[in-house]
N, C-alpha and C positions, 0 to 999 in steps of 0.2 A: 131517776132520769134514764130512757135510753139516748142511745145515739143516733137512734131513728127519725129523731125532733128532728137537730139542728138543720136548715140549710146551707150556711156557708161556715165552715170552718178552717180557725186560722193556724197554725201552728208555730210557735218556739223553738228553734233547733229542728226543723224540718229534714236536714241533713243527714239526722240519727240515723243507726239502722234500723232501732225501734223504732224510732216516729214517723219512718220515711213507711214502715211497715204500714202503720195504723193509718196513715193519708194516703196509702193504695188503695187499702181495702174500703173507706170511707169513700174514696172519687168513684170504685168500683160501683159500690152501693147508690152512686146516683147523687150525690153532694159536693156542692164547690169547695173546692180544697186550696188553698194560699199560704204562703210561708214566709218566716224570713228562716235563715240563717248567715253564720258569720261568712263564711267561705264559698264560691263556688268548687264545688267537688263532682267527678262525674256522674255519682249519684243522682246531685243535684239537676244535674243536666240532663237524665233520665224524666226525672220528675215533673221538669219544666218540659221535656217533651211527650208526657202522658197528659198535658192538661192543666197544669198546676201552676198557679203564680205566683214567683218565688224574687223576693229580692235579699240584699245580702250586703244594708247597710243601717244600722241600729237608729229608722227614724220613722218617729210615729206620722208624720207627714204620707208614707208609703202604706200604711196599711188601709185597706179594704172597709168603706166603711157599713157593710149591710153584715159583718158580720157576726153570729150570736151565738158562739162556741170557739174557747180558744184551750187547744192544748200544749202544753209545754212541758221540757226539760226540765230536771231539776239540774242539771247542768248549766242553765242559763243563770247567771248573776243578778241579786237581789236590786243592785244598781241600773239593770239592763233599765232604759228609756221606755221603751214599746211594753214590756212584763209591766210597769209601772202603773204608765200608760191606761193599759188597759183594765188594770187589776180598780184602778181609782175608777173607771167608766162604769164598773159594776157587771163586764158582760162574764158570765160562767167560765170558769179557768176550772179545769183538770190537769193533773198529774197526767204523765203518759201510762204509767201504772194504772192509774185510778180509768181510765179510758179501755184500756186490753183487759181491765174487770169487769167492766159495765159489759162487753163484748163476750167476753169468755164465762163468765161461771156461771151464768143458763142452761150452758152447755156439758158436756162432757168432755172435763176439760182435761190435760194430760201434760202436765209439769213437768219441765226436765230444769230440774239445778244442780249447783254443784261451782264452785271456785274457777274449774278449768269444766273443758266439754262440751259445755252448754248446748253450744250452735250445732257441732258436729253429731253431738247424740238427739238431737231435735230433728235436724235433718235427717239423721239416718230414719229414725221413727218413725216420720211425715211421708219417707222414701217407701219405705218398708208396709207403711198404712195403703199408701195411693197404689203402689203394685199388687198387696192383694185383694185392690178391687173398693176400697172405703172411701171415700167419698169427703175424704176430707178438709175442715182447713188449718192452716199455719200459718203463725204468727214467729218469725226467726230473725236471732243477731246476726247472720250472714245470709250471702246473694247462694243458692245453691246452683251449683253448675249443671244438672241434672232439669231447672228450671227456672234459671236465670230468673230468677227472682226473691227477694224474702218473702212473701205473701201469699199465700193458698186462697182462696176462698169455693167452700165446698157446700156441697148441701143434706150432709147429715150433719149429725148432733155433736161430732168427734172435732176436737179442735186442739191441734196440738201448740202450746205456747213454750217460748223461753223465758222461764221464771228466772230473773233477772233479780240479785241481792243486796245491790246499789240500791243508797236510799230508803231500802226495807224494802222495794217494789213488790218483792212475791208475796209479801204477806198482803196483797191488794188479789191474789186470787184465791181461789175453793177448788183445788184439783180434786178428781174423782180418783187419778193414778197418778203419784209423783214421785220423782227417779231424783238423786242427791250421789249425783260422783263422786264429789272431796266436799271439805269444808276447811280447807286452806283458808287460813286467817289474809284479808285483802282488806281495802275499802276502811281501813283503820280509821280515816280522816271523819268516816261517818258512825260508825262504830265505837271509839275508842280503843277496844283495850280487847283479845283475842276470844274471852269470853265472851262476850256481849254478841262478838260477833258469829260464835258459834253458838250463841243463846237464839239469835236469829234465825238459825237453819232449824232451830227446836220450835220454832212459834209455828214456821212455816208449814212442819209436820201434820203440825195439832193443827192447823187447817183444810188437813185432808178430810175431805166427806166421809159417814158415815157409808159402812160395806165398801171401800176402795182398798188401793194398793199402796204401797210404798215399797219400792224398790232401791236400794240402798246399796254401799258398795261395804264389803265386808270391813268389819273393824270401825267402821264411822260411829258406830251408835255407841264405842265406846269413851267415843270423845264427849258425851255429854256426860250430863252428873247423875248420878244415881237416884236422884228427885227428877230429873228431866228423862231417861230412861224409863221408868217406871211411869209416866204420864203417857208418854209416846204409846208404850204396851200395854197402857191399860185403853188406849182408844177401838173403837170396832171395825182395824182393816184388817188385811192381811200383810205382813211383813217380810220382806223377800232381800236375806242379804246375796250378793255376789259376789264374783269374783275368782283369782286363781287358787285361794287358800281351800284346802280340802272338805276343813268344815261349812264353806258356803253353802246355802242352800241351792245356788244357779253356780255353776261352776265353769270355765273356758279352760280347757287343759290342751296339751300337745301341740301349741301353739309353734307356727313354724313359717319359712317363706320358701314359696314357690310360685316359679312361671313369674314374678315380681308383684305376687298376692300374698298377704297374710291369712297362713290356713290355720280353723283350728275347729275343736271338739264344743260342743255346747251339752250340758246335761242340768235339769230343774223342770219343774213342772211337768213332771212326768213324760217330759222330753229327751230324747238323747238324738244329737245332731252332730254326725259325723264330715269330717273335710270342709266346715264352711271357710268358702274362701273372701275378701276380703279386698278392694280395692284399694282401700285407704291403710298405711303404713303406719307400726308403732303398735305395742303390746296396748297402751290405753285407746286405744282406735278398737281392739277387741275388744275392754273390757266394755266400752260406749255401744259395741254393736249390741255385744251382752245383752246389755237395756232395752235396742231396738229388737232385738228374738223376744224379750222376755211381754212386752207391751204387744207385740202381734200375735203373740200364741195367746193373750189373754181375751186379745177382741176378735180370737177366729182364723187370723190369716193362718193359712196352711204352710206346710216347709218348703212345698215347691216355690211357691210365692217367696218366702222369705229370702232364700238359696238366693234367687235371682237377682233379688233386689239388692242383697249385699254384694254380691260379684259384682254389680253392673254399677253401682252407684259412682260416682263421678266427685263426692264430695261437694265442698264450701268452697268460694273465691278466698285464698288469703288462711286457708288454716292447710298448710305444709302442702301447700300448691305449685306442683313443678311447672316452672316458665320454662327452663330449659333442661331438657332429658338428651344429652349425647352421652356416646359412649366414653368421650374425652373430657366429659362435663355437664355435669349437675346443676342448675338453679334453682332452689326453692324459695317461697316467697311466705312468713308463717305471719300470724298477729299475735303471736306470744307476746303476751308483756308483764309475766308473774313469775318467778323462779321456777317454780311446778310445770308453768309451760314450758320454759323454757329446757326444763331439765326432757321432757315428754318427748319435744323435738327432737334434740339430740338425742334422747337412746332411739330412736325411728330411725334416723339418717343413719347411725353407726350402726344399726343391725341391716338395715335395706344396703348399705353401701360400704359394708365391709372392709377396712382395710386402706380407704382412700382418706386425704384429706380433708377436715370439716375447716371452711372458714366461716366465721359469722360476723354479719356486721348488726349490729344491737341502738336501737333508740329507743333509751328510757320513758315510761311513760310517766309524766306528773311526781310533782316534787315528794308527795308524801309519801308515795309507793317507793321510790327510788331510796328516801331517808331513813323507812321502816325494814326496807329488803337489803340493804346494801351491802350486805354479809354474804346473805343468800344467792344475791346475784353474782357478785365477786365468785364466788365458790363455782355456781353452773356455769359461770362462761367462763374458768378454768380450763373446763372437757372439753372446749373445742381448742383444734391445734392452731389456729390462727383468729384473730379475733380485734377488730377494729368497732371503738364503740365512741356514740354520737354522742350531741348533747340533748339533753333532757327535752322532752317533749311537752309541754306543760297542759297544752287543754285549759281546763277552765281554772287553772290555778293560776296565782301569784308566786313569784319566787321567794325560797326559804331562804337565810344567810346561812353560809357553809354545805349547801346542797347543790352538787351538780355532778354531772359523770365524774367528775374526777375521784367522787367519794367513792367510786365501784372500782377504778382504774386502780388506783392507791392501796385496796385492799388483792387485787388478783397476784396471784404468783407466775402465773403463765406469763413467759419472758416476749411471748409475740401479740404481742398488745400493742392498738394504735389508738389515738384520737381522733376524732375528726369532727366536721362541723358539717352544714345541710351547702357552703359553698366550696368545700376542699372536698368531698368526698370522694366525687367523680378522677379528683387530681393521685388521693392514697389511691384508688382500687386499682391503678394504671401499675404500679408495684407488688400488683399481688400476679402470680397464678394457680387461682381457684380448683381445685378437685370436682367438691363439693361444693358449693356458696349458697346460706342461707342468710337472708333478710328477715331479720326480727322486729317486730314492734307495732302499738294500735296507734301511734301520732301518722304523720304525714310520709313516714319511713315509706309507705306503698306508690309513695311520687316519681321514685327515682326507679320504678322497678321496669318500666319500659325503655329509662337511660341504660340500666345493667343490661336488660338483654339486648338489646341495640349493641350494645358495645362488647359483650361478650359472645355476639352473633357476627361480628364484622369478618 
């Protein structure tokens, strides 16, 4: 099947940032596009104002009836009515995976995974492609500030995707170059058990094409087993680790901040790139651009290009995004919601902002992440000096018994600990005064974030 057939397609969770992607780029292409999802979000309201008819009530009464392509969520519930619905009607259901495959692996496709990073090293790459001069498009889990948008659509062969690990999704593409920042064990609820899910990031490898890349971050390839290493190496790419450690093959060294850029050294591929500077904050912010130098010296772009594009780049909505920059005070606004993110954030804020207070307010995300991490969490939201944390954010879950913030609260030793809920919040933050203040978390946490600066702008 392409996706050239369908005429009207309907979507499940249109909401997503992936699905909202793949019904940009579908209406782009000249197809009616329709949705439900659960919420109106402003997203949503973007959506609905490019064209799209969206409702936002679980009833098959409301869906469209000419249409002969439905993709969905695996986040949408086996019980939903409408998935039901239509799945009994017989009309073609795709995976949202299974859709950004049918799209992508014709192409020249270029994979970025990894635990944390994803969207930030996707964008930068996409950033980094489009300024020198490539013609390309992207498919991204964030809106890029740089193009208010998630979705490229270009007209060469180069298409860069966020190979997404939920559900298996990546192994639904064939990249030609694919980048693997971490393989932090997440997503247990689909996984199991830390192997399996690091066995995942090995499948995804072995799907690299024949004469491609893999670019990798140093020390990852010895997280697999010595039967899945020796599979990986005996495939026909090239293998390119990185990172700050000396033995890397791509190296970021004299890493430093100035003029409120992060400068540093790039050396690999018979490159040596002295002083690039850096828009975006945080040693893993290098290592992510790392990937984007390393993927445009591969397709051609030159330094000057490169230079550019990293200085000027503007970033993602919602990954360590300052709402408010005074010199009296700081707002960032992040979608951390993994301990690794979480811990990334913080050493950025404490090196970019030396010496001032971090306070963080944190909304767990889904019950299984919170029950599997609650250690990890407890431990990163430690390092910050004040720290008010929410209740659990659940998304597509059901509640666990004996799960909920308190399980993280109960473990922290840091004595400036508060609770709070989504209607007292606005009441604690009234007793703080902020240095720094960063807002954590992928639930609905990013609602209240025109309340805070309203209120910390009065």
């Amino acid at each position: 099947m392409k996706l050239d057939d369908p005429r009207h397609v309907y979507f499940l969770g249109i909401g997503g940032i992936g699905m909202s992607a793949i019904a940009r780029y579908l209406l782009k292409k000249g197809k009616r596009v329709s949705g439900y999802d659960r919420t109106h979000t402003v997203l949503t309201g973007h959506l609905q104002e490019e064209g799209m008819n969206i409702h936002y009530e679980d009833n098959i009464d409301l869906i469209p009836g000419d249409i002969d392509l439905v993709i969905y969520t695996p986040a949408i519930p086996k019980n939903h009515n409408e998935y039901n619905y239509l799945r009994d009607k017989g009309i073609q259901m795709l995976k949202r995976s299974e859709a950004l495959g049918l799209i992508g692996n014709d192409m020249e496709l270029i994979g970025v995974a990894g635990t944390h990073g994803k969207t930030t090293t996707s964008s930068m790459v996409t950033h980094v492609l489009r300024s020198g001069g490539l013609d390309i498009s992207a498919f991204l889990g964030g809106i890029m500030v740089d193009y208010e948008t998630n979705v490229l659509i270009g007209h060469s062969n180069v298409i860069v995707v966020e190979a997404d690990e939920y559900d298996h999704s990546f192994l639904r593409l064939t990249p030609f170059i694919a980048s693997v920042s971490s393989v932090d064990p997440d997503h247990l609820d689909i996984y199991g058990d830390r192997s399996h899910f690091i066995e995942g990031f090995r499948d995804y490898i072995m799907q690299i094409k024949d004469g491609g890349f893999l670019i990798i971050r140093y020390g990852l390839l010895d997280k697999f087993t010595k039967e899945e290493r020796v599979s990986i190496r005996s495939k026909n790419i090239t293998i390119y680790e990185y990172g700050q450690e000396a033995a890397a093959d791509i190296r970021v060294q004299n890493i430093r901040v100035k003029d409120g850029k992060f400068v540093f050294d790039y050396s690999g591929i018979g490159h040596h790139l002295e002083g690039m500077a850096l828009n975006m904050p945080g040693q893993h912010n290098v290592e992510n651009a790392c990937v984007a130098i390393t993927i445009g010296l591969i397709l051609g772009v030159v330094e000057q290009d490169i230079r550019a594009a990293l200085k000027g780049f503007k970033g993602v909505h919602r990954r360590f995004e300052r709402i408010i920059d005074r010199e009296d005070m700081v707002y960032i606004d992040d979608y951390a919601h993994h301990p690794g993110e979480l811990s990334a954030a913080i050493d950025a804020a404490r090196m970019m902002y030396s010496g001032k207070k971090l306070t963080g307010i944190f909304q767990p995300h889904l019950y299984t992440r919170t029950r599997d991490f609650a250690e990890d969490f407890a431990e990163t939201l430690d390092r910050l000096d004040e720290i008010i944390l929410m209740d659990i954010y659940p998304a597509r879950e059901l509640p666990i018994e004996g799960v909920s913030s308190e399980l993280i609260f109960e473990m922290m030793k840091n004595p400036n600990k508060r609770l709070a809920t989504k209607a007292t919040l606005m009441d604690v933050i009234k007793e703080y005064q902020p240095e720094v203040l960063i807002t954590f978390g992928a639930g609905d946490i990013d609602t209240f974030v025109p309340k805070l600066k309203a209120f910390f702008n009065k």
